[in-house]
C-alpha positions in Angstrom: -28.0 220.8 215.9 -26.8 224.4 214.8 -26.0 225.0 211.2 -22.6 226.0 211.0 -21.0 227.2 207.9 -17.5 227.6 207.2 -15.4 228.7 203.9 -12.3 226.6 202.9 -9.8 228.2 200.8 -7.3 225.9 199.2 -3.8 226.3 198.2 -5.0 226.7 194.4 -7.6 230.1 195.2 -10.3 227.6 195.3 -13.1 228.4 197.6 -15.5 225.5 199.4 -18.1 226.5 201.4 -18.4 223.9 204.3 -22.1 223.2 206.1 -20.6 221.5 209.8 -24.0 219.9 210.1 -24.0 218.2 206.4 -20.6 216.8 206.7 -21.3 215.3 210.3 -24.5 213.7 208.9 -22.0 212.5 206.0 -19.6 211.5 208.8 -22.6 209.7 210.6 -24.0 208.1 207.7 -20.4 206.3 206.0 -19.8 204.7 210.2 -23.4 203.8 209.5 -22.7 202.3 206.4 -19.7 200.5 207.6 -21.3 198.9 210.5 -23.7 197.5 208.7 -21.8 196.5 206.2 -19.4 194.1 208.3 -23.1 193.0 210.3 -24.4 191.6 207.0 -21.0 189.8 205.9 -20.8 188.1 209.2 -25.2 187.2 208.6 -25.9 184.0 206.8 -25.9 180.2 207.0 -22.7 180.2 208.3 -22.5 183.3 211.3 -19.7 185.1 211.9 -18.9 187.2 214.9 -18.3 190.8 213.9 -14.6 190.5 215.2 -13.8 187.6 213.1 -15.6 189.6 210.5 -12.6 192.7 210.8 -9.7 190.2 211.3 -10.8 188.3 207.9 -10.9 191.6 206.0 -7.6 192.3 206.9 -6.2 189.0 206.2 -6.0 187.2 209.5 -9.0 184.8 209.2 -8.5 181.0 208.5 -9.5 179.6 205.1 -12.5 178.6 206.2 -13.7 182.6 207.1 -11.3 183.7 204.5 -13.8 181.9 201.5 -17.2 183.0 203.1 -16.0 186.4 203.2 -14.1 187.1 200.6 -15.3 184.8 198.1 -19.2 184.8 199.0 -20.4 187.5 200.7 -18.4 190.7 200.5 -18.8 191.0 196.8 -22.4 191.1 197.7 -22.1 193.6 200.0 -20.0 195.9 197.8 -22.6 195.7 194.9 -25.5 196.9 197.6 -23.1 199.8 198.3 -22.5 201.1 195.1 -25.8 200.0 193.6 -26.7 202.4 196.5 -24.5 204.8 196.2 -25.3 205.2 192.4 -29.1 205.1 192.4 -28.7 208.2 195.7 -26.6 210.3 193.7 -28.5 209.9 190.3 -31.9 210.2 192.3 -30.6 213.7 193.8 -29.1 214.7 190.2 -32.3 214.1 188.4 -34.5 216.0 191.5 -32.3 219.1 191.4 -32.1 219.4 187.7 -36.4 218.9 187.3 -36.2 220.7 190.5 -39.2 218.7 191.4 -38.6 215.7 194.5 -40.6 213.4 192.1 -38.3 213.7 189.2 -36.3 210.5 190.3 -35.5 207.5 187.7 -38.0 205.3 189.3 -41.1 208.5 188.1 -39.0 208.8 185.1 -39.0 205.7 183.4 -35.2 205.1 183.7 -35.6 201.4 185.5 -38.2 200.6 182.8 -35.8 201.4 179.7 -32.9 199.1 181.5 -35.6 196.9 182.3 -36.7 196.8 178.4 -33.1 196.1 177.4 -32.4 193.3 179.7 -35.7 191.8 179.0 -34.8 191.8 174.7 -31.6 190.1 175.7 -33.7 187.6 178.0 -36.6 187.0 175.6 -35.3 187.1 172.2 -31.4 186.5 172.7 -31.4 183.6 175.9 -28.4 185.9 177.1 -25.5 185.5 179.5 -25.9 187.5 182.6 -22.9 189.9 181.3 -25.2 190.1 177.8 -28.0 191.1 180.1 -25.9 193.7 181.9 -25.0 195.0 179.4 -28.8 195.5 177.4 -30.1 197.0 180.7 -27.3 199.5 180.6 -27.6 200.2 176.8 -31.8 199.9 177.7 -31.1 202.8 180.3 -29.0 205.1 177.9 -31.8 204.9 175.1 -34.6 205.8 177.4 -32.6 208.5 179.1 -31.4 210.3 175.5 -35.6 210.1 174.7 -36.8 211.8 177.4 -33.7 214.6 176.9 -35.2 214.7 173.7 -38.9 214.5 173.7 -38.0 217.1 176.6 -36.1 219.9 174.9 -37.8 223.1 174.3 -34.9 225.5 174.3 -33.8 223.6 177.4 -34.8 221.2 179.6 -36.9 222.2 182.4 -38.8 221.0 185.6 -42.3 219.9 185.3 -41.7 218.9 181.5 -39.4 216.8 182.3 -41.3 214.9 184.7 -44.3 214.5 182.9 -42.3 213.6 179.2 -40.8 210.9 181.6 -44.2 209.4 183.0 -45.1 209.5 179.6 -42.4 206.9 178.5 -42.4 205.0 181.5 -45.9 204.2 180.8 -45.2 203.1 176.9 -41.7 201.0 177.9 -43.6 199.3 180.9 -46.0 198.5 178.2 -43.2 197.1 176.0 -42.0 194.9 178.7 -45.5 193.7 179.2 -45.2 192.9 175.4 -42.1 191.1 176.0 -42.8 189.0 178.5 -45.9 187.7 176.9 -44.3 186.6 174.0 -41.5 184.6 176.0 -41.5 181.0 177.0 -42.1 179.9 180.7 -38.3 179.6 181.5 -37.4 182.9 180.2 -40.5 184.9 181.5 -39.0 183.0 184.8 -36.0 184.4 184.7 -36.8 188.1 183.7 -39.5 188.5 186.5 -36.5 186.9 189.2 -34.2 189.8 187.2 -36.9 192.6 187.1 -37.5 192.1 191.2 -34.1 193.5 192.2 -31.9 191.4 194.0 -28.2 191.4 195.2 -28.2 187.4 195.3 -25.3 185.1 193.6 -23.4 189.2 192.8 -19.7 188.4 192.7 -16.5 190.1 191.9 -17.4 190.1 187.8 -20.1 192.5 189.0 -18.1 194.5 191.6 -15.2 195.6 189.1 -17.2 197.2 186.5 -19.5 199.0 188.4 -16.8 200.3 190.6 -14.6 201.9 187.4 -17.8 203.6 186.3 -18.9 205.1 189.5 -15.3 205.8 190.2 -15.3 208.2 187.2 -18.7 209.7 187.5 -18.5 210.6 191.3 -16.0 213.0 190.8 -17.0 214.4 187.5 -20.7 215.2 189.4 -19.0 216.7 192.3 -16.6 219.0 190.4 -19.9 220.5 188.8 -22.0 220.3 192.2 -21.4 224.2 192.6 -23.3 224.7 188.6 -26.2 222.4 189.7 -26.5 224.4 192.9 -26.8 227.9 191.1 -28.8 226.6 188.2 -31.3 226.3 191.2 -31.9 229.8 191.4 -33.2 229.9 187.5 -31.5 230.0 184.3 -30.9 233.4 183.9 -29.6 234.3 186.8 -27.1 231.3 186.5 -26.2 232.7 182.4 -25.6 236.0 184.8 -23.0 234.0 186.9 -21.2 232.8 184.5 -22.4 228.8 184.1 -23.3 227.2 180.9 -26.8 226.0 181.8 -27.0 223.5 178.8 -24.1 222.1 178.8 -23.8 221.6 183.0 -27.8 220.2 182.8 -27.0 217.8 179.5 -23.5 216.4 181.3 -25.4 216.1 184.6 -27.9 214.0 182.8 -26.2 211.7 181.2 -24.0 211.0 184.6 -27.2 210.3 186.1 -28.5 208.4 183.4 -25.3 206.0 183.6 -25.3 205.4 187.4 -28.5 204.6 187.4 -28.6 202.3 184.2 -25.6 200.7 185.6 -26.6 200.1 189.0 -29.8 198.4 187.2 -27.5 196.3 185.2 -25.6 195.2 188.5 -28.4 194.1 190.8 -32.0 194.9 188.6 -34.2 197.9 188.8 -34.0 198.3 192.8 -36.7 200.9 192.8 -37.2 203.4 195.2 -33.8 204.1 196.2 -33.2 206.8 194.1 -36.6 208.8 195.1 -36.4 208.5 198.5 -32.7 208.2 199.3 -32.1 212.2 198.3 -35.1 213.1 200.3 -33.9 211.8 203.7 -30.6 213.5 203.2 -32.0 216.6 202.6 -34.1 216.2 205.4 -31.3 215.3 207.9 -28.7 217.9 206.6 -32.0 220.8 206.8 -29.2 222.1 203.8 -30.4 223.8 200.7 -29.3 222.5 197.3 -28.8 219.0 195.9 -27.1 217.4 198.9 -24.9 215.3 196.5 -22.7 213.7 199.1 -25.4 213.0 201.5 -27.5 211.3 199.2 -24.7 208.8 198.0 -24.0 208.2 201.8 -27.7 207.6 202.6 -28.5 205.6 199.0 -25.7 203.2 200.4 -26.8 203.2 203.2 -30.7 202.2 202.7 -29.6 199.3 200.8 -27.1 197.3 202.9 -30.2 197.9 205.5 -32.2 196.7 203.2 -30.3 194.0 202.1 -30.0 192.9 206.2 -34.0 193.3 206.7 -35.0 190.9 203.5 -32.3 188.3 204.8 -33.0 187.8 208.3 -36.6 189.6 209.2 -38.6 186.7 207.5 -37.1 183.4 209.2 -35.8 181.4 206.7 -37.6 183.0 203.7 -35.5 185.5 202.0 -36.8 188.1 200.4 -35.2 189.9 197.1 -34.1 193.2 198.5 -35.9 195.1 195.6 -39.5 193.6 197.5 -38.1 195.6 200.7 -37.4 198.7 199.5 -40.3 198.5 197.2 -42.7 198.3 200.0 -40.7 200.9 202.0 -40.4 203.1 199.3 -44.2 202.8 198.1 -45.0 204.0 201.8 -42.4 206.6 201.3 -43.8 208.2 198.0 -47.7 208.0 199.6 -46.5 210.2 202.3 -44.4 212.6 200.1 -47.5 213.1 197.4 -49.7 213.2 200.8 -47.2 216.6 201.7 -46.5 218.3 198.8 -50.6 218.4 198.2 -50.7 220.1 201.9 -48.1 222.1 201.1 -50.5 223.1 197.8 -47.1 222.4 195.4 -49.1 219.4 193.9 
């Protein structure tokens, strides 16, 4: 496909730069999306024919259709999309601002902090799941403001950033290790079925929250999308243009920081999502910059795939979808280190 590019001037003076062959990928990916979306509502113990599927969502089911659906299984489905969503757009936030396609939360130690603040809830607290929620997100937050901070050196920049955030990975990973020996056999049971990822028993209670936050944040990050893309081309030159560096990177980061510290609080630390979701967008687009949209599209994507696979490619045995797209993933991030070494950038 030809990369076409087109300028869109609105009524306001504003200018957008249009790439033909990114928004049909973006086109692609949402009818994607939404067929597999309605393929895993009508997928379960109960089947449902596609068909039936449409005619419930718009209200025309019977009561027995009306409950699966609406009840059971498309809160589920909605918390794999914007768990998706989130951890795609916070994975391609965090690569363009280290500028490096291993600075994702996964490398970063992101999942870990919300990790560590769901397990203190589990282990010393016997929490609710909203309490737990709510530790991972506050877990997430605390991590992300420590590695902004161990980070600075009159700003925050690439490689640093990546390394500050193995750093603390490692030590919270440790904590949680800490944690989870010092819990007894019901609560260690519980944190390691939380700390797999899973979208199982997700309802509407999850689906509300998660859909204010990301409803806020998704527009805030696309209004700056055109400062992230010319902070690529260095600091100075973006001072020259005009952006505040600072203040665009430090906003950016703590968007990122929340999406993915709430999608964590939603469904677990779902790992890999956010490395390789940006990745594959920028591969299909063959578009320079951060690929924002994209990457939301194709993080939604991958995990209502995902979702499908560990549901119905194992018989009877379902899988938590965190085990699929952490063996996916894993295969993913052996063939990216295997290429940037080639490519002599590792």
């Amino acid at each position: 496909m030809k990369t076409t590019n087109r300028a869109v001037r609105t009524p306001g003076g504003l200018s957008v730069r249009l790439d033909a062959r990114a928004v049909t990928v973006v086109l692609l990916l949402i009818v994607a999306t939404l067929v597999a979306s309605v393929v895993l509502i009508g997928t379960g113990d109960f089947p449902i024919p596609a068909a039936d599927v449409l005619r419930t969502l718009v209200g025309e089911g019977n009561p027995g259709q009306e409950f699966i659906v609406t009840e059971l299984r498309l809160p589920r489905v909605l918390v794999g999309l914007l768990v998706g969503a989130s951890l795609g757009l916070g994975g391609a936030l965090f690569q363009a601002i280290s500028r490096n396609p291993l600075g994702s939360p996964d490398v970063l130690g992101l999942g870990q902090g919300a990790t560590a603040g769901a397990l203190v809830v589990i282990v010393l607290g016997s929490g609710s799941a909203n309490q737990v929620a709510a530790g991972a997100l506050v877990g997430g937050l605390v991590t992300g403001l420590a590695i902004y901070v161990l980070a600075w050196k009159r700003g925050v920049h690439g490689y640093r950033l990546v390394l500050v955030g193995i750093g603390v990975s490692a030590i919270v990973t440790a904590v949680n290790g800490y944690l989870l020996t010092k819990s007894d056999i019901v609560d260690a049971a519980r944190a390691v079925v939380w700390m797999t990822g899973s979208l199982d028993g997700r309802d509407w209670d999850q689906v509300w929250p998660l859909l204010a936050l990301t409803a806020v944040l998704v527009p805030l990050v696309l209004v700056n999308a055109r400062g992230l893309r010319m902070m690529e081309m260095g600091d100075d030159v973006s001072y020259a243009l005009g952006v505040r560096v600072e203040r665009v990177r430090l906003l950016l980061m703590v968007a990122a920081v929340l999406l993915t510290a709430s999608a964590t609080a939603a469904a677990g630390p779902v790992s890999f999502v956010a490395l390789t979701a940006p990745q594959l967008a920028r591969r299909l687009t063959r578009s320079p910059g951060p690929n924002l949209l994209p990457s939301l599209c194709m993080g939604a994507a991958l995990l209502v795939v995902a979702d499908w696979v560990s549901q119905r490619a194992f018989g009877a045995e379902q899988l938590p979808v965190g085990v699929v797209t952490g063996v996916l993933g894993g295969v993913y991030l052996l063939w990216l280190l295997v290429s940037e070494r080639r490519a002599g950038r590792i």
